[in-house]
C-alpha positions as CSV (number, residue, x, y, z in Angstrom):
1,X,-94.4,-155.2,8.3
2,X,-93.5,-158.6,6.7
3,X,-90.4,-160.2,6.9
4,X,-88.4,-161.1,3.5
5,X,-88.7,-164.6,3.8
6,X,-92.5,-164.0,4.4
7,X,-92.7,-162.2,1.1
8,X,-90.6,-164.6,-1.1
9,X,-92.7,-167.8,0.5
10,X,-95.9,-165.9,-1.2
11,X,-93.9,-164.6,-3.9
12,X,-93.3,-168.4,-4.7
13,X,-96.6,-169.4,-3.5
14,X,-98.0,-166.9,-5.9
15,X,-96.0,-168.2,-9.2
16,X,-96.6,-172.0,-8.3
17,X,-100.6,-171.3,-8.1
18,X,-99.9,-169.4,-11.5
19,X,-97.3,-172.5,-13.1
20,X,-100.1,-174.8,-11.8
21,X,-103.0,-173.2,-13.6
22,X,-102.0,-172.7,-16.2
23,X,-101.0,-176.4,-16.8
24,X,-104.6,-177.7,-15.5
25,X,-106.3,-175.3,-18.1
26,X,-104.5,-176.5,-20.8
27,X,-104.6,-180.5,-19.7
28,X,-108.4,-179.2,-19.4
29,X,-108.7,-178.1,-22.8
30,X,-107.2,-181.2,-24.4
31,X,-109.6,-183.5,-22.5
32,X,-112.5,-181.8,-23.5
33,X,-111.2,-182.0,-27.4
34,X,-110.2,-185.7,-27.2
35,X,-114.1,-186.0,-25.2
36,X,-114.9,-184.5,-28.4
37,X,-113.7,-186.5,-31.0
38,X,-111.0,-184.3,-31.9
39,X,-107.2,-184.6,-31.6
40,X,-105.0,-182.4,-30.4
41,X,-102.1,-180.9,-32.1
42,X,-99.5,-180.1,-29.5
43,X,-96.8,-178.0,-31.7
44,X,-100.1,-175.5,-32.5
45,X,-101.9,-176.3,-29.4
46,X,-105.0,-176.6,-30.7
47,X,-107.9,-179.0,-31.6
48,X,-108.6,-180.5,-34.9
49,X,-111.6,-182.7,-35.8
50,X,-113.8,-182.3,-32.8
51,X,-117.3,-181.9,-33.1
52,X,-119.0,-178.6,-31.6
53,X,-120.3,-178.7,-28.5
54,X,-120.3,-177.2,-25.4
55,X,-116.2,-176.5,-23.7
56,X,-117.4,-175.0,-20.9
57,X,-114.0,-173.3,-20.7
């Protein structure tokens, strides 16, 4: 069995990978609108005035 301190290191492991990846795919999603053309609008998080093409996300 694991010990407690084994479980809360991957515990934290665990929400830092989810903190993390969530961070990149939205830094990810604001490259590819500003690659775009577009601009993004941070208080609705989304992109206005890109043209379409392909995300890839």
């Amino acid at each position: 069995m694991m010990s407690k301190r084994t479980v809360l290191i991957l515990l934290a492991a665990l929400l830092l990978f989810i903190v993390i990846g969530s961070w990149l795919r939205q830094q990810l999603r604001i490259d590819a609108c500003l690659d775009r053309g577009g601009h993004w609008n941070v208080e609705l998080s989304t992109c206005n005035g890109a043209t379409v093409g392909m995300l890839g996300l």
